[in-house]
C-alpha positions as CSV (number, residue, x, y, z in Angstrom):
1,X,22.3,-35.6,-0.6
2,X,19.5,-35.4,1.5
3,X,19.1,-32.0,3.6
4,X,16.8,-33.4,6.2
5,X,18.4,-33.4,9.9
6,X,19.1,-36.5,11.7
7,X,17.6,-37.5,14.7
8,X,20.5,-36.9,16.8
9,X,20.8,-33.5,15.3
10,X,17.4,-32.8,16.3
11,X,18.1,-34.1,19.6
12,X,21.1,-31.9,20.2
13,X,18.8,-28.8,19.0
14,X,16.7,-29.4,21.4
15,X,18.8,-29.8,24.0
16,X,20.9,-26.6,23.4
17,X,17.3,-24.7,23.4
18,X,16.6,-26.1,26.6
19,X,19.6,-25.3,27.7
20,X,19.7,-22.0,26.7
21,X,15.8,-20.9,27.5
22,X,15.4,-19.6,23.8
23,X,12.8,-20.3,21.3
24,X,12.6,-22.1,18.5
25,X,13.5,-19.9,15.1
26,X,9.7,-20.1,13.5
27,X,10.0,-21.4,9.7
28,X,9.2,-18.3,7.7
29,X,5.5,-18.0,5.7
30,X,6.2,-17.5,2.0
31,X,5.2,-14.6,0.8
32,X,2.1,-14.1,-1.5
33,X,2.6,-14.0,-5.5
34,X,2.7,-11.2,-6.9
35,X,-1.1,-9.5,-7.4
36,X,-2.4,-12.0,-5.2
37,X,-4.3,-9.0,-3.7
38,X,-6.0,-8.5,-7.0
39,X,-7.0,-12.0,-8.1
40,X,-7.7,-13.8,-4.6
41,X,-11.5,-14.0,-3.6
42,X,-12.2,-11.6,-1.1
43,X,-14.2,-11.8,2.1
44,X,-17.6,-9.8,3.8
45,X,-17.7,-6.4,3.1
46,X,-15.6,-4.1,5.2
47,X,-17.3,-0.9,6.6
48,X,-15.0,1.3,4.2
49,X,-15.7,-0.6,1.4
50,X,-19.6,0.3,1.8
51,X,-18.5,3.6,2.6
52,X,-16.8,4.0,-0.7
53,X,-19.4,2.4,-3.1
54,X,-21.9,4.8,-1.8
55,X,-19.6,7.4,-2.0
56,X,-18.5,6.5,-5.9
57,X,-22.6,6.6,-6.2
58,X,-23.2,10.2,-4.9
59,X,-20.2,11.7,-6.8
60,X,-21.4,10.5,-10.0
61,X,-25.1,11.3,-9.6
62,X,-24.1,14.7,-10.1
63,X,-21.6,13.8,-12.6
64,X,-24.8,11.9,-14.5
65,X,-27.1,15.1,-13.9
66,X,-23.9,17.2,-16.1
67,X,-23.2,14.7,-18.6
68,X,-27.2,14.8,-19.4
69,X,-26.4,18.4,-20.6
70,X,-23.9,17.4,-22.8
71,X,-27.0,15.6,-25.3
72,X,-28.1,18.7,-26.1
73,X,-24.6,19.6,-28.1
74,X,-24.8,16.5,-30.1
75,X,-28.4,17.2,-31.3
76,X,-27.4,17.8,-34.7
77,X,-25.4,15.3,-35.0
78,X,-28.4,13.1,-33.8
79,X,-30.6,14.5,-36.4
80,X,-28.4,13.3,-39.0
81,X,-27.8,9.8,-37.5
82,X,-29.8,9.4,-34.7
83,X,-28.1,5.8,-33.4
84,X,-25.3,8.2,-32.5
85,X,-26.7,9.0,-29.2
86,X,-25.0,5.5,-28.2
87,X,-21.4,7.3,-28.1
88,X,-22.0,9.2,-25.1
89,X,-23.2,5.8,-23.4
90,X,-20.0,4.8,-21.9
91,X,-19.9,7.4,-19.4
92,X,-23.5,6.1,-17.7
93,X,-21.5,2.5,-17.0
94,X,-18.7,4.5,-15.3
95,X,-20.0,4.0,-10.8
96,X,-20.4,0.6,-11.8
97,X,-16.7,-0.2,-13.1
98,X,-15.1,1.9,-10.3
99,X,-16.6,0.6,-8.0
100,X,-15.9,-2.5,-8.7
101,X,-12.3,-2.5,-9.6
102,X,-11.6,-0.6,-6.3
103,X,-13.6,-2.5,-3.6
104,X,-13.6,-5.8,-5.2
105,X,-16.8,-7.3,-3.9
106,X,-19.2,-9.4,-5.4
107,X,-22.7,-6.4,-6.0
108,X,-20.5,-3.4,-5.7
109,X,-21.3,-2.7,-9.2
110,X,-24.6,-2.5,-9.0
111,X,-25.0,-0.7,-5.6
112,X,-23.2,2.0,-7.0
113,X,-24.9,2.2,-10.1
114,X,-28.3,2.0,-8.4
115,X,-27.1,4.5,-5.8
116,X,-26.2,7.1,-8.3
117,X,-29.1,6.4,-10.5
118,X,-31.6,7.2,-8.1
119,X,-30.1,10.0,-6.7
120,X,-29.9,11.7,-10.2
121,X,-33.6,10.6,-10.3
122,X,-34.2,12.3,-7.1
123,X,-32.3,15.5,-8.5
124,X,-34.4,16.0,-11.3
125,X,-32.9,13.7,-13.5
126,X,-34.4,13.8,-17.1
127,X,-35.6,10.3,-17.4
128,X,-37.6,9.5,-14.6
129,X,-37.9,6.2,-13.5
130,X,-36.3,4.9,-16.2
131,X,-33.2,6.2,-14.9
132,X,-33.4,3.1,-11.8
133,X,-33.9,0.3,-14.6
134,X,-31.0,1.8,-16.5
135,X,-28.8,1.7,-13.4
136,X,-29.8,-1.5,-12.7
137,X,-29.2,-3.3,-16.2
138,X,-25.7,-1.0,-16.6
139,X,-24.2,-2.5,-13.1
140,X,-25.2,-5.9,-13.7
141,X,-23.1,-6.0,-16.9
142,X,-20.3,-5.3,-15.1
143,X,-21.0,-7.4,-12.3
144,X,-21.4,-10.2,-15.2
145,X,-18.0,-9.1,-16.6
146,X,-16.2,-9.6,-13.3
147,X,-18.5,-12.7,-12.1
148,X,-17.5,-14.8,-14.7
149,X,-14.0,-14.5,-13.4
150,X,-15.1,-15.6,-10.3
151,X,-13.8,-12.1,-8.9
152,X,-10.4,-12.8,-9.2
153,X,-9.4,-10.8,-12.1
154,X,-9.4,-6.9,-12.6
155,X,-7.8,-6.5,-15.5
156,X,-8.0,-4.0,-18.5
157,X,-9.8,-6.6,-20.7
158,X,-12.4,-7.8,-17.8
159,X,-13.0,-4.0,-17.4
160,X,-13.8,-3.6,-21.3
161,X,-15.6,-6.9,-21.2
162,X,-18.1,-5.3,-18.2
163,X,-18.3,-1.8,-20.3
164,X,-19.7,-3.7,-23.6
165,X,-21.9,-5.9,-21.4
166,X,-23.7,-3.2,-19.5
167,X,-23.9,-1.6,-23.1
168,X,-25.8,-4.6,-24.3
169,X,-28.1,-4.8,-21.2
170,X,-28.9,-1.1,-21.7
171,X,-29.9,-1.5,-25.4
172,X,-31.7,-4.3,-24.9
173,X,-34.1,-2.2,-22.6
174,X,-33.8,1.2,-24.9
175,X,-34.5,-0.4,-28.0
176,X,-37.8,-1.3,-26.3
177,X,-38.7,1.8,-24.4
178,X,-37.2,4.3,-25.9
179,X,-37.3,3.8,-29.9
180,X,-39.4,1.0,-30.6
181,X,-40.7,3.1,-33.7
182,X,-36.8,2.4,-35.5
183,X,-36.1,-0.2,-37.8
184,X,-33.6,-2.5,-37.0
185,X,-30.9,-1.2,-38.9
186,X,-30.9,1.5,-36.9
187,X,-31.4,-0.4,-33.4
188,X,-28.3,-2.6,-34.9
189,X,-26.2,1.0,-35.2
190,X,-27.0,1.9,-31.9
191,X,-26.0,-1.4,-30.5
192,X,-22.7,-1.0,-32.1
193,X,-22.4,2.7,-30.8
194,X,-23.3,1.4,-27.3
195,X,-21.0,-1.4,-27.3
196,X,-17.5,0.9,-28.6
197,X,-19.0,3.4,-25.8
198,X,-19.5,1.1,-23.0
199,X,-16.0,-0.8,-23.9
200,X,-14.4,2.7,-24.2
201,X,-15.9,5.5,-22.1
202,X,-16.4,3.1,-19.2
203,X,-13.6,-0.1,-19.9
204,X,-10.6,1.8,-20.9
205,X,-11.5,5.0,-19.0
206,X,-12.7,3.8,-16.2
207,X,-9.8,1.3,-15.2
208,X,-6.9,4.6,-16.2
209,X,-9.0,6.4,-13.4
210,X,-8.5,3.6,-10.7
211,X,-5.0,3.0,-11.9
212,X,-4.6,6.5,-11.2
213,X,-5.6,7.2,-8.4
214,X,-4.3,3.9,-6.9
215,X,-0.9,5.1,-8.0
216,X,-1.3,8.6,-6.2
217,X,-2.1,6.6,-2.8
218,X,-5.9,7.7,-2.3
219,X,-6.5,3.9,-2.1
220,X,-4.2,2.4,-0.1
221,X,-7.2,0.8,2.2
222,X,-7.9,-0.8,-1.0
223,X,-6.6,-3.9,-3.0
224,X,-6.1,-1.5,-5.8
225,X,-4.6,1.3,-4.1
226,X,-2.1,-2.0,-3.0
227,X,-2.1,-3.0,-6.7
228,X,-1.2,-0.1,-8.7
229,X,0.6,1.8,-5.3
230,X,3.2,-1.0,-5.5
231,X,3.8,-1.1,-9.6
232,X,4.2,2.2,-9.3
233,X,6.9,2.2,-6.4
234,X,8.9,-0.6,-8.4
């Protein structure tokens, strides 16, 4: 049976609201899926989304400027395989993937990577330039990661997908610059050490920070603080 109204129904509803003075009951919007927030294109960049990438920026220039330290414990490990410098890539990606999985914009990746690159430069970082072209090459690989998806995925496996990219980028321009006088089994090793770091020590890491933090309420403003704050409520 059909459940459409008649049109003497629809004449006697209408009639009754006249009657009466009272409004029409408005049909109801359906209400998004569930993680729409997370997968739907987003628009322009809000004021507190720029706010935030630079902020993630800062923050981990210093972050960079400590974790530069930590090279000098694995020096003997380096002497006896020196492609193992690659493990402690990971960490370099990290602005870039936070960024991006908490402001969801398309170049959030870089500007964060860029910002906290040449800040660390500015600080007395230990590479120099070199430190800007890194920052550059690391961000796009996650921007890649996440364009490729048209932005409309955030996921664990996009977030490892961005981490092995930028590790990819980042040896491309190392191999190069930095230890052109290896052979190429040992620019192959390091490759491999970049890769497991970037996919690591920024993928996995990196998105258990956001989830974190989204789950604690810091980033309610944000789709992921909306994300994560509502799995974490149900």
């Amino acid at each position: 049976m059909s459940t459409s109204s008649t049109p003497a129904a629809s004449s006697a509803r209408a009639e009754k609201t006249a009657a009466t003075g009272a409004s029409p009951t408005p049909t109801p919007a359906p209400a998004p899926a569930s993680g729409a927030l997370a997968r739907r294109p987003l628009p322009a960049y809000r004021t507190v989304d720029l706010v935030l990438t630079v902020a993630i920026g800062v923050v981990f220039a210093f972050v960079f400027l400590a974790w530069g330290q930590v090279y000098t414990l694995f020096t003997p490990l380096q002497a006896v395989l020196p492609p193992s410098v690659g493990l402690l890539a990971g960490v370099w990606f990290l602005p870039a993937l936070v960024a991006m999985l908490i402001v969801r914009r398309p170049g959030a990746a870089v500007l964060a990577e860029v910002i906290a690159a040449v800040l660390e430069m500015v600080l007395g970082g230990q590479w120099g330039i070199g430190t800007v072209v890194s920052g550059l090459l690391q961000g796009g690989g996650v921007e890649i990661a996440f364009l490729v998806t048209a932005y409309r995925r955030f996921t664990l496996p996009v977030a490892i997908a961005g981490g092995a990219l930028s590790g990819i980028l980042e040896w491309v321009y190392e191999r190069f610059s930095y230890y052109p006088e290896w052979s190429w089994a040992s620019a192959w090793a390091l490759l491999g050490f970049f890769i497991v770091s970037g996919a690591l020590l920024c993928g996995v890491l990196g998105w258990l920070i956001v989830r974190a933090l989204g789950a604690t309420g810091a980033l309610s403003a944000f789709p992921a603080g909306r994300q994560w704050g509502r799995r974490s409520r149900a």
